[in-house]
VEXTOR-837707 format. One record per residue (C-alpha): residue number from 1; residue in one letter; x, y, z. Coordinates in pm, whole numbers, plus 32768, in hexadecimal, padded with zeros to 4 digits. Each point is the difference from the previous one (the first is absolute). Example, Ala and Ser with C-alpha at 12.3 -4.5 7.8 and 13.67 -1.06 7.14 Angstrom:
2
(pt 1, "a", (84CE, 7E3E, 830C)),
(pt 2, "s", (8089, 8158, 7FBE)),
//
This chain:
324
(pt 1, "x", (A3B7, 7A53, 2374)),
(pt 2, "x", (8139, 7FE8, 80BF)),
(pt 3, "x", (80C7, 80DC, 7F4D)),
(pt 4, "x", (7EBC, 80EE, 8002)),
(pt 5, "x", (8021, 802F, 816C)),
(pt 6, "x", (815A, 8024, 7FFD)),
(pt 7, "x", (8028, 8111, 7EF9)),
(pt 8, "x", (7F26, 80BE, 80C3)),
(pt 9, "x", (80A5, 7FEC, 811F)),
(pt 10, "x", (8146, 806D, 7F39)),
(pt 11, "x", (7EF6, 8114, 7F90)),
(pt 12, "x", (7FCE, 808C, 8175)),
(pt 13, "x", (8179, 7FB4, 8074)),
(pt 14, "x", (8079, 80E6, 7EC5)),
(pt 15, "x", (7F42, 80FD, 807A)),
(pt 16, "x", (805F, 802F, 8163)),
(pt 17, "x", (810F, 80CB, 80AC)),
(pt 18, "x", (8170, 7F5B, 8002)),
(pt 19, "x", (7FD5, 7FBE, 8178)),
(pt 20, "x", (7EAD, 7F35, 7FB0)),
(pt 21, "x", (8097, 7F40, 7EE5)),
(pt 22, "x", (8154, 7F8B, 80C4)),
(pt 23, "x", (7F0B, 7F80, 8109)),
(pt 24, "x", (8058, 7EF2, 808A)),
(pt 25, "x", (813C, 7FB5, 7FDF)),
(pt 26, "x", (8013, 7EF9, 8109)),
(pt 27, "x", (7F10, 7F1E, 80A9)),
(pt 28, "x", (7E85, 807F, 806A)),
(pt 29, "x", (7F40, 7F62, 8158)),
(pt 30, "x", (7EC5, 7FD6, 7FF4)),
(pt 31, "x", (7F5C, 7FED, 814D)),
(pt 32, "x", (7EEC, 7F06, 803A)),
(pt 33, "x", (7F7B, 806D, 813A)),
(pt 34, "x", (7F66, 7E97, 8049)),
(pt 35, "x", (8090, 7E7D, 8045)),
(pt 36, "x", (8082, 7F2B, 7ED8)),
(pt 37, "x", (7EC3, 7F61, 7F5B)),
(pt 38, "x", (7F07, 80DE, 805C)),
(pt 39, "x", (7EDD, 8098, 7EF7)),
(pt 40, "x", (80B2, 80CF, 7F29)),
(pt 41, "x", (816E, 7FAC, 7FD9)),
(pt 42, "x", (8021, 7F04, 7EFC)),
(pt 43, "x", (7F3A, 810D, 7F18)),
(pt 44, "x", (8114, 8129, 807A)),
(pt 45, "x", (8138, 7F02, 7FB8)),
(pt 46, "x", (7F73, 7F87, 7EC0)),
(pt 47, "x", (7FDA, 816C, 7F97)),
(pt 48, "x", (813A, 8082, 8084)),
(pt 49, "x", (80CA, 7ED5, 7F4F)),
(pt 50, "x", (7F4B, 8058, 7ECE)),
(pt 51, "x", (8053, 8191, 8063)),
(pt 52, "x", (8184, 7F95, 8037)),
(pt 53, "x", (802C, 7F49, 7EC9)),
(pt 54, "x", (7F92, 812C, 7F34)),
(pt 55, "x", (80CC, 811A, 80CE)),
(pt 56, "x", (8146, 7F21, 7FF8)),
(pt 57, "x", (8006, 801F, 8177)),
(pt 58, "x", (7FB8, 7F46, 8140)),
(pt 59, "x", (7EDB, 8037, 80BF)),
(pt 60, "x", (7FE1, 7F49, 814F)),
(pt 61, "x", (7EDF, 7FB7, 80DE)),
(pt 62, "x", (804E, 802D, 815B)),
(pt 63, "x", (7F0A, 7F7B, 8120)),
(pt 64, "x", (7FC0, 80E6, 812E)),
(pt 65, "x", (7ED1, 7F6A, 8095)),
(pt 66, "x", (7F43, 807F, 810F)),
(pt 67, "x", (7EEC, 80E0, 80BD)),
(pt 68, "x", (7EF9, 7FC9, 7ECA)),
(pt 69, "x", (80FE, 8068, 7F11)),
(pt 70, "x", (8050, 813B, 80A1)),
(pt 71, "x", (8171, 7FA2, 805C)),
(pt 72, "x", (806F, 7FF0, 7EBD)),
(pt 73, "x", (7F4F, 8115, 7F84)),
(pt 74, "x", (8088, 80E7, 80F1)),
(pt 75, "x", (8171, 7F96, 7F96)),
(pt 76, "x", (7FAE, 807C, 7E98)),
(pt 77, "x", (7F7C, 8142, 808A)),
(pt 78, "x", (8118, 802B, 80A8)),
(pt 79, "x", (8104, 7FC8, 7F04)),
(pt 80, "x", (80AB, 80EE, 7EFD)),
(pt 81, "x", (7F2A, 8051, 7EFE)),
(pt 82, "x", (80F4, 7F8C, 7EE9)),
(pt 83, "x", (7F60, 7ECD, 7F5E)),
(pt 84, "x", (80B3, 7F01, 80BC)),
(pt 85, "x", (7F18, 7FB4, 80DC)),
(pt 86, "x", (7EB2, 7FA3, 7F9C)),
(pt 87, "x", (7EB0, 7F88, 80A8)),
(pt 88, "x", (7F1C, 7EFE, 7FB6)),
(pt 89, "x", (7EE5, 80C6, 8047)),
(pt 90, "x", (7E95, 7FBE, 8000)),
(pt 91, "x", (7E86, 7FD9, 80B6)),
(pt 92, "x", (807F, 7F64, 8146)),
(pt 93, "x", (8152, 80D1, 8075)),
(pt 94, "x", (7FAE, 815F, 7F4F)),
(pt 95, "x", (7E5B, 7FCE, 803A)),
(pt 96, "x", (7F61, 7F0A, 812A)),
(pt 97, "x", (8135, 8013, 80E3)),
(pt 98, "x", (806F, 8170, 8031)),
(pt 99, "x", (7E58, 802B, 8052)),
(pt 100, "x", (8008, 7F13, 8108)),
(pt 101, "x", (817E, 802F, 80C6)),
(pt 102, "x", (80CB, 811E, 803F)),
(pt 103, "x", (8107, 8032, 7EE0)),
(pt 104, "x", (80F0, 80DA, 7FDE)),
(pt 105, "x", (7FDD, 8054, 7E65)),
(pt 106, "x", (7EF6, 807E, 7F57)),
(pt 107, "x", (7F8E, 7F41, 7ED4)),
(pt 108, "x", (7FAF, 8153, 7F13)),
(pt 109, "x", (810A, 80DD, 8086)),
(pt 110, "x", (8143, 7F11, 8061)),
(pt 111, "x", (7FFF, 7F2A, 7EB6)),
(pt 112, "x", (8015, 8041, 7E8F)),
(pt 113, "x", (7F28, 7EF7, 7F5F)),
(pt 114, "x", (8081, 7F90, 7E8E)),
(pt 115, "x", (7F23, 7EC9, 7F60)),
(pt 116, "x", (7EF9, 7F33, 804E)),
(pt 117, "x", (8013, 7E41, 7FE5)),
(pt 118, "x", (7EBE, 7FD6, 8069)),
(pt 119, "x", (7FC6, 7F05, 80F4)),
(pt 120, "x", (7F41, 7E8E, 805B)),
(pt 121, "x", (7EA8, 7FEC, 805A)),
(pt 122, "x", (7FC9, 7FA3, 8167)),
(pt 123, "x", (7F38, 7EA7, 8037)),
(pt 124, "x", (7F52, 7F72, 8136)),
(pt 125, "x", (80A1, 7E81, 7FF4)),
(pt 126, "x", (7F9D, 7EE2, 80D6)),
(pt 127, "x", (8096, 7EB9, 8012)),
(pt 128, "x", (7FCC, 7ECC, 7F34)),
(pt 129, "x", (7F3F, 7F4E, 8138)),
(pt 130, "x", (7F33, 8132, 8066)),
(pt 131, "x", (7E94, 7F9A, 7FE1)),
(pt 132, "x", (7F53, 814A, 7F5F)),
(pt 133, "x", (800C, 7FFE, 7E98)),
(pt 134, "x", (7F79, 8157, 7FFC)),
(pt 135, "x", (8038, 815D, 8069)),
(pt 136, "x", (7E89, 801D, 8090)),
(pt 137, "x", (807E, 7E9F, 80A0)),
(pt 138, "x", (8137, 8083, 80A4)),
(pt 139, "x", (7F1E, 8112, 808A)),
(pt 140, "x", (7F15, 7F2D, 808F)),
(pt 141, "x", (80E3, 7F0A, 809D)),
(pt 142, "x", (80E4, 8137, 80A6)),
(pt 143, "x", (7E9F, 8079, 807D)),
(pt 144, "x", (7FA4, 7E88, 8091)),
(pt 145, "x", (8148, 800F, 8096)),
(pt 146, "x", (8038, 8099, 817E)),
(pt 147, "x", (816C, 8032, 7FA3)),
(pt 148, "x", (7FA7, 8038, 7EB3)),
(pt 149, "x", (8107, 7FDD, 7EE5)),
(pt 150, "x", (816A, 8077, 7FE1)),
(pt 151, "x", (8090, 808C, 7ECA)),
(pt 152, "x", (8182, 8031, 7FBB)),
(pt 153, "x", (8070, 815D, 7F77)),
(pt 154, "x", (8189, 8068, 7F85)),
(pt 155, "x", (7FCF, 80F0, 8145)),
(pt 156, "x", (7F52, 80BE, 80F1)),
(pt 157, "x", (7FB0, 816F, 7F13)),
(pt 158, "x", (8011, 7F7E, 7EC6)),
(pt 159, "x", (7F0B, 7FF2, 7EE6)),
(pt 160, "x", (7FA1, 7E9E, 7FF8)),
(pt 161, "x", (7FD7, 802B, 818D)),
(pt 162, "x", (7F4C, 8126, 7FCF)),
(pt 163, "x", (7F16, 7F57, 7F13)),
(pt 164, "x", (7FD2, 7EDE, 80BF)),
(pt 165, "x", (7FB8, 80ED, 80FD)),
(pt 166, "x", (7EEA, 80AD, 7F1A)),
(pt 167, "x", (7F69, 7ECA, 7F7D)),
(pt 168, "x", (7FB2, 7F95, 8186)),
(pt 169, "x", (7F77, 8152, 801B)),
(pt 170, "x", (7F11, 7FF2, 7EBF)),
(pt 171, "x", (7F73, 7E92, 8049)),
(pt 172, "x", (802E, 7FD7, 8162)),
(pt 173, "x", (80B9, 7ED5, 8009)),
(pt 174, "x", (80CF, 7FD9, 811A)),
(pt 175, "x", (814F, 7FEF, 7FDE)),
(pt 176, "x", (810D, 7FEF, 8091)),
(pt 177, "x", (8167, 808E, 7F77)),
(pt 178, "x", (8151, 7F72, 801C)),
(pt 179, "x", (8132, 80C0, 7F65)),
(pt 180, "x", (811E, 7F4D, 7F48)),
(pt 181, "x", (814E, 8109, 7FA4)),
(pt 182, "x", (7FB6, 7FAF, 7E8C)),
(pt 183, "x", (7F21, 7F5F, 7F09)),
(pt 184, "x", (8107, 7EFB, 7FE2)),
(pt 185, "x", (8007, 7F8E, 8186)),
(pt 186, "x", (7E6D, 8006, 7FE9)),
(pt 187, "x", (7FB2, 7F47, 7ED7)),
(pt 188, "x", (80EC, 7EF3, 8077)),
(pt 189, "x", (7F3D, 7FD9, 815A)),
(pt 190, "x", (7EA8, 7FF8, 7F17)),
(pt 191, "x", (809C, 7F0C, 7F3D)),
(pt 192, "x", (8065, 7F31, 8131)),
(pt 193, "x", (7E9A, 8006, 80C6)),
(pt 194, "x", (8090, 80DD, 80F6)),
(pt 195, "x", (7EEF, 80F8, 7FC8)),
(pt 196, "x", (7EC9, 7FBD, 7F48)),
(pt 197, "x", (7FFB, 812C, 7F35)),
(pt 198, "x", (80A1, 8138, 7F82)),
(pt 199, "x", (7FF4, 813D, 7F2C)),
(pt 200, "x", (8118, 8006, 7F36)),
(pt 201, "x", (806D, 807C, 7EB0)),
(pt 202, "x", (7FBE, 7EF0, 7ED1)),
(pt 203, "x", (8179, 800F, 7FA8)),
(pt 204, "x", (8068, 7FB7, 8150)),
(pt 205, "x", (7F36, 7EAF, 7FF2)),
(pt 206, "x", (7FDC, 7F9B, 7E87)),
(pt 207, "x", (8116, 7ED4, 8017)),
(pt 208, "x", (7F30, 7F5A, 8139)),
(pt 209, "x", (7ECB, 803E, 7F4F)),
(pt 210, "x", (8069, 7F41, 7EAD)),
(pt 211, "x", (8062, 7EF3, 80E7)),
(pt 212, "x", (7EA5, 7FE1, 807C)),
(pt 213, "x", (809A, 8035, 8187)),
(pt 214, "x", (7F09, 8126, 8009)),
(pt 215, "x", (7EA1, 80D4, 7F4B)),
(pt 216, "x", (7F88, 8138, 7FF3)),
(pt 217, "x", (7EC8, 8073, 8072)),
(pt 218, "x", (8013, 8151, 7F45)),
(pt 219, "x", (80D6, 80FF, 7F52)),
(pt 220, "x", (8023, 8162, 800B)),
(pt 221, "x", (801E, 8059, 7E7C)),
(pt 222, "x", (7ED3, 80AE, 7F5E)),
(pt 223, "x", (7FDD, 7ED0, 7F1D)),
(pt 224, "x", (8046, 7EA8, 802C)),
(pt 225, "x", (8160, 7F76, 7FAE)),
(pt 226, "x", (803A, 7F45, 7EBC)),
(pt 227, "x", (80D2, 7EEB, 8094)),
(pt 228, "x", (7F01, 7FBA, 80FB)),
(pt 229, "x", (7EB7, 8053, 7FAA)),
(pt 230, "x", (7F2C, 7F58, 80FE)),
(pt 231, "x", (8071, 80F0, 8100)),
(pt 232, "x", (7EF2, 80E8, 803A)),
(pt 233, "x", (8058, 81A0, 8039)),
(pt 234, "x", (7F99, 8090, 8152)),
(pt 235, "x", (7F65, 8107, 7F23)),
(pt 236, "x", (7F20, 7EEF, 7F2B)),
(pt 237, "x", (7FA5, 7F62, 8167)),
(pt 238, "x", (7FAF, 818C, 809C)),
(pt 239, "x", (8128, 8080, 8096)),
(pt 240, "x", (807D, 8117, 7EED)),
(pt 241, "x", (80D9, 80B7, 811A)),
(pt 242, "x", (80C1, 7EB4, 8025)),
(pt 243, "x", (80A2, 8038, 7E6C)),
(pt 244, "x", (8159, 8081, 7FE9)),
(pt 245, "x", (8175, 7F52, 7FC0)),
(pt 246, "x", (8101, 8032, 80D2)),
(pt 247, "x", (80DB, 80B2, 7F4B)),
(pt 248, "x", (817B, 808C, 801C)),
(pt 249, "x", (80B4, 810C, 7F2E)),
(pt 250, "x", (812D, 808C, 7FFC)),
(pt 251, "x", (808A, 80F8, 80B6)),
(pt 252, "x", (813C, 80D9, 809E)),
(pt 253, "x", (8030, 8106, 8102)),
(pt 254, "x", (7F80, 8153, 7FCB)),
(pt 255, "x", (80C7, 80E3, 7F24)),
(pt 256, "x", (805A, 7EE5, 7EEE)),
(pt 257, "x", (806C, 809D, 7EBE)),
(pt 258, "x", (7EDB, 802A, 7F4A)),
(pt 259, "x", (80E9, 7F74, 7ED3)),
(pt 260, "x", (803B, 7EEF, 80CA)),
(pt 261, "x", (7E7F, 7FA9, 8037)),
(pt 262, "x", (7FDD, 803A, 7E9F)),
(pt 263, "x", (8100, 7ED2, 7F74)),
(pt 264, "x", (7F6A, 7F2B, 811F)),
(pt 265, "x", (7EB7, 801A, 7FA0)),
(pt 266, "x", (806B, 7FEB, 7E7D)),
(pt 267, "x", (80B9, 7EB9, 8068)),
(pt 268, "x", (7EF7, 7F7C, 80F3)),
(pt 269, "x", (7EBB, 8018, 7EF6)),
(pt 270, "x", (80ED, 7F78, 7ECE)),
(pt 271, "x", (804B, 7EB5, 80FB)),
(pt 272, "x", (7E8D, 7FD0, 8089)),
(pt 273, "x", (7F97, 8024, 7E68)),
(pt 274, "x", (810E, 7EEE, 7F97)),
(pt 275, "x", (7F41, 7EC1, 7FAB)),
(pt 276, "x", (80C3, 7F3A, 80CB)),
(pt 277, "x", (7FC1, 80C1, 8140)),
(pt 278, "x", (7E74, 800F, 7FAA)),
(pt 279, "x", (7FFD, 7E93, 7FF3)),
(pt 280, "x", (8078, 7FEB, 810A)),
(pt 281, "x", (7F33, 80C1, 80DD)),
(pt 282, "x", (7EAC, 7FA9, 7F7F)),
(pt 283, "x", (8009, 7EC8, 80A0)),
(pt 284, "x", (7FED, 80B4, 814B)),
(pt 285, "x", (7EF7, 80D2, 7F79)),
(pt 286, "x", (80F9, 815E, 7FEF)),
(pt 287, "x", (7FB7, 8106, 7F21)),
(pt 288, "x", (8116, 80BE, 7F95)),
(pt 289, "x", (7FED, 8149, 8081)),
(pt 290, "x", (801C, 8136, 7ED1)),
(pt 291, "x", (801F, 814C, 80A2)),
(pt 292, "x", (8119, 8100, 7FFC)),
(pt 293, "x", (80AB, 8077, 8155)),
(pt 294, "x", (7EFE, 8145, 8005)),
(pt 295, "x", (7EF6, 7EFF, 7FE1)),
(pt 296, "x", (807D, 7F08, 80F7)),
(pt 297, "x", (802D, 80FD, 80FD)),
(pt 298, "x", (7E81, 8062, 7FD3)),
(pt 299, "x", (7F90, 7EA3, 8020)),
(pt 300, "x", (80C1, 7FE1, 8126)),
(pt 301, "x", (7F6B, 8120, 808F)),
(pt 302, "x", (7E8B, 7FA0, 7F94)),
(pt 303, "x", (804A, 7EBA, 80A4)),
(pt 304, "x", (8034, 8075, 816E)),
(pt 305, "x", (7EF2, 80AF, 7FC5)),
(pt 306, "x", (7F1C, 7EE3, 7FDF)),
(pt 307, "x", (8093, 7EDD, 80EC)),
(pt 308, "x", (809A, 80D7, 812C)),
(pt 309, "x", (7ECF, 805A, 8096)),
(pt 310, "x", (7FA3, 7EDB, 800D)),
(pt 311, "x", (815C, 7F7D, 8098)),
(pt 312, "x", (7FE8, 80EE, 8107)),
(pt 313, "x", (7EB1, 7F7F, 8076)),
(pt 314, "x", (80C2, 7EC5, 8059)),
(pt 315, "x", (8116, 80B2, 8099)),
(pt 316, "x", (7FC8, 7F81, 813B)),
(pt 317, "x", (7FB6, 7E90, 7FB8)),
(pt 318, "x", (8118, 7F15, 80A4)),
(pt 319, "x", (8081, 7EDD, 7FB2)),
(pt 320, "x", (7F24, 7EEE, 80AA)),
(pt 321, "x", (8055, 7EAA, 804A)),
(pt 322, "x", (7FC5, 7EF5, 7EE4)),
(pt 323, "x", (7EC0, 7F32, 800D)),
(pt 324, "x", (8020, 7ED8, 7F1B)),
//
């Protein structure tokens, strides 16, 4: 299967322009636009490791955290659109934020988006010690509550806030939001009893929930998750809006070679269809994403479409103080 993939990506290379096949011919950054050990980033560095092996060159993930993601994506859109700078794009930087702050890209116009990864499905996590067993529990205590209960995002205008957000909104549980900078920083606090819950992607907390230091109420995939199938769907329990991953692509500043996107995306689907990378990722419930840069840029597209309304009706939601 391996050298499958990789004759076809000799296929695509052989058929590009000089310029396209020469790239790169020295080290690529990737941006990730979040923390260290936030949702997302072990599935982009296991995919661009797998990407650099094939391509004979390095390809290195560079943090610039900040504003919801925005900080880094506005470096990308910003740089020269040559192929050696590259975003970690995806649901939270290029969707939620830009509908809720004042950016200074557009997400359509200012990018040139090249393959999908797919993403981790959020989760709403509680501790070990927490004393609902249920989601319809949780809601009921946060209701029985004056202060109600306080849940732990990777930031204020991301999607996991945003759905936290939404699921308060849907069942009327009160809630109460308190933003980490990253999935990392959050699920560490969870983990510790420094807040009592959190909505956070399943990758971000899968090590803590092996260990037992944590369980999950629900999960935001449209069918339950092989490795742990007594976690019940929002959908199953009635809450179909609350389904989605949080996914990340790939991307680069507008004006890429479209050669360029071409051998990306070539390189990108061949690593995310290796077996090794597969395995990999199912644990964490990912689902390797299949679609060609037209078709990513559509999706991307279609996607702002359906969550930034709904961002911007939170647009001006603060911040409030942690009740725990």
């Amino acid at each position: 299967m391996k050298l499958r993939f990789l004759l076809a990506l000799l296929a695509v290379c052989a058929a590009l322009p000089a310029p396209a096949q020469d790239w790169p011919s020295r080290p690529v950054v990737v941006v990730m636009p979040y923390r260290p050990g936030g949702g997302g980033e072990s599935m982009v560095r296991l995919v661009m490791a797998r990407v650099s092996q094939d391509m004979g060159q390095q390809f290195v993930i560079e943090n610039r955290a900040g504003a919801g993601g925005t900080i880094g994506a506005t470096y990308v859109a910003k740089a020269r659109p040559d192929g050696y700078i590259l975003l970690a794009s995806g649901l939270g930087s290029g969707v939620v934020a830009p509908a809720m702050e004042t950016v200074s890209f557009d997400s359509m116009k200012d990018f040139t988006h090249i393959a999908l990864f797919g993403g981790p499905p959020p989760v709403l996590a509680v501790t070990a010690a927490f004393p609902g067993q249920t989601l319809q529990q949780y809601i009921e205590l946060s209701r029985a509550r004056p202060e109600g209960i306080a849940f732990a995002s990777s930031g204020h205008g991301t999607h996991v806030h945003l759905l936290g957000e939404l699921f308060s909104s849907r069942t009327g549980a009160k809630m109460v939001h308190v933003p980490y900078n990253g999935g990392g920083p959050a699920a560490a606090d969870l983990m510790a009893g420094h807040v009592p819950s959190a909505f956070v992607t399943l990758g971000s907390i899968s090590q803590h929930l092996r260990a037992g230091k944590i369980r999950i109420l629900a999960v935001a995939t449209s069918s339950r998750v092989a490795e742990f199938p007594n976690v019940p769907t929002f959908g199953e329990l009635g809450y179909k809006e609350l389904t989605g991953a949080t996914w990340f692509g790939l991307s680069g500043p507008a004006g890429l070679p479209r050669a360029v996107a071409v051998k990306l995306n070539a390189a990108v689907r061949a690593a995310m269809s290796s077996p090794e990378v597969r395995g990999k990722l199912a644990g964490e419930a990912i689902e390797a994403g299949e679609l060609d840069p037209d078709a990513f840029t559509e999706f991307f597209r279609a996607e702002i479409a359906r969550w930034a309304p709904i961002a911007r009706t939170l647009k001006d939601s603060a911040p409030k103080p942690a009740a725990r």
